[in-house]
C-alpha positions in Angstrom: 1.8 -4.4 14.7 1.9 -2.3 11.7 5.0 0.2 11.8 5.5 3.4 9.6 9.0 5.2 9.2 10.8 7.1 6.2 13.8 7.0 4.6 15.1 10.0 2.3 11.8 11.4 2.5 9.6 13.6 4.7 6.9 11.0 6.8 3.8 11.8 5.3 0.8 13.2 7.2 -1.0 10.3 8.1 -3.7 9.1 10.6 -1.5 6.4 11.9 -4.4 5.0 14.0 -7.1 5.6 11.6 -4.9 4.1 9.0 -4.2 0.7 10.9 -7.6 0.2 11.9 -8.6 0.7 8.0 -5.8 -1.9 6.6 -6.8 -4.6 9.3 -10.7 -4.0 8.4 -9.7 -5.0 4.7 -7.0 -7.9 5.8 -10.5 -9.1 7.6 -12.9 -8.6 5.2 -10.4 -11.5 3.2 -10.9 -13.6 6.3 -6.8 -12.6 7.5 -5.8 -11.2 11.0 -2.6 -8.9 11.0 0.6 -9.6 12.2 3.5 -6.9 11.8 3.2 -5.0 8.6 6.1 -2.4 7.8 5.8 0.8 5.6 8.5 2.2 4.2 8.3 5.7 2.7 10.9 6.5 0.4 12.1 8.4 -2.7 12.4 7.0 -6.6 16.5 6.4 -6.0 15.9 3.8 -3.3 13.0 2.5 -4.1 14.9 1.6 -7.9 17.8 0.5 -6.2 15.3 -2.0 -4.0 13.9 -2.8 -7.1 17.4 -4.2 -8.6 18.6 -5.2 -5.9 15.5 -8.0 -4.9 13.5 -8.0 -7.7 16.4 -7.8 -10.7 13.8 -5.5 -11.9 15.4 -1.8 -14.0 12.4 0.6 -13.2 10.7 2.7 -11.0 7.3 1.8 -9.6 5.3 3.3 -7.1 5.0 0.4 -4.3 6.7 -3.1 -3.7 5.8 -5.9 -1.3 7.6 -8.2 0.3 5.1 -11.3 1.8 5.7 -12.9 4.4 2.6 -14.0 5.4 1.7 -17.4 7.7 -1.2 -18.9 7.0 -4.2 -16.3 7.9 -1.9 -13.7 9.4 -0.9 -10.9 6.5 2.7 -9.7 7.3 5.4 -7.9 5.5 7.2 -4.9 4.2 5.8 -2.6 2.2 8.2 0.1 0.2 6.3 3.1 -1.6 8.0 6.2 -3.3 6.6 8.9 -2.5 7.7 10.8 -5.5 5.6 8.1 -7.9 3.2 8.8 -5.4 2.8 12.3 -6.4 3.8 11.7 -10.0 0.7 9.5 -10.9 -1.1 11.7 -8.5 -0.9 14.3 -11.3 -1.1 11.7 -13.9 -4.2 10.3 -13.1 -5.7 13.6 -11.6 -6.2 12.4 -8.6 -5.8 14.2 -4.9 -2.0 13.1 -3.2 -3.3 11.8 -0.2 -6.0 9.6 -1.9 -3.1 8.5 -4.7 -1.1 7.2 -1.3 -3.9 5.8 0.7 -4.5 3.4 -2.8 -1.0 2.3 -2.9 -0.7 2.0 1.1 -3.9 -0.6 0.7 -2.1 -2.0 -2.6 0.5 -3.4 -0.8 -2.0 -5.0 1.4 -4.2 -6.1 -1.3 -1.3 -8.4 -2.7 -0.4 -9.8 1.2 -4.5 -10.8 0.9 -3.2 -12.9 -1.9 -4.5 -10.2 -4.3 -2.4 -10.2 -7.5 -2.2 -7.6 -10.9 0.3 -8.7 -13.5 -2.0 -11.7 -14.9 -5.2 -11.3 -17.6 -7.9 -9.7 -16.2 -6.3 -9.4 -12.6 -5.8 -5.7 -12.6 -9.2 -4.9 -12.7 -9.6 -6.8 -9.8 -7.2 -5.4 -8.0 -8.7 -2.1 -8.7 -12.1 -3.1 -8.1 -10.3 -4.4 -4.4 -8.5 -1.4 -4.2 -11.6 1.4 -5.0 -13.9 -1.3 -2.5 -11.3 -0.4 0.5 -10.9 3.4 -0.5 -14.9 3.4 0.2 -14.0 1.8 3.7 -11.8 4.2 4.4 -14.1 7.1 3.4 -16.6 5.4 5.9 -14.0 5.7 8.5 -13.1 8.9 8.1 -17.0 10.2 8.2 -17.5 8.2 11.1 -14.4 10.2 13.2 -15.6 13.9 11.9 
């Protein structure tokens, strides 16, 4: 089951069906079924203080996930801030929603055993990540 609440923050306006039909198509197209993923939308102040308090980490980031996959079955909790969301959203020039539809599939990307902190591994996360926003633009032509 994949669950979506907030916390601080406004829910964003998401296709939740849409949405979960589009993150199990990428967990499969990495040869993993879902089990029960958890979104958590939230602002910069709790998503720092998460950061301290499981990661010891001092800085604000946009998404963290917690793994707690078995075997071929992706679960865990994903925690984004919206208001990194929307920063980089300006950053990189990019529209909102498609800025939090990357970092919704980030999080998902890294259950899929998908990592970005090692040489040359971010550009394969964003080669992942740009390969699942083309899914979902698929999807969403497909329901208009």
């Amino acid at each position: 089951m994949i669950t979506y609440n907030a916390e601080g923050v406004a829910m964003p306006k998401l296709r939740r069906r849409q949405i979960s039909a589009w993150i199990k198509a990428v967990a499969a197209s990495y040869g993993r079924k879902t089990g029960d993923v958890g979104y958590m939308f939230v602002n910069d102040d709790k998503i720092l203080e998460v950061n301290r308090q499981y990661l010891g980490h001092d800085y604000y980031t946009d998404v963290i996930t917690f793994d707690y996959d078995e075997d071929d079955t992706v679960s865990g909790d994903i925690v984004i801030s919206l208001d990194t969301v929307r920063s980089n959203a300006v950053l990189f020039k990019k529209e909102y929603e498609d800025e939090l539809h990357r970092v919704i599939i980030h999080g998902i990307l890294h259950l899929c055993g998908i990592n970005d902190k090692g040489p040359g591994e971010r550009e394969i996360m964003e080669k992942a990540e740009n390969d699942a926003l083309a899914l979902l633009a698929q999807l969403q032509s497909k329901s208009k």
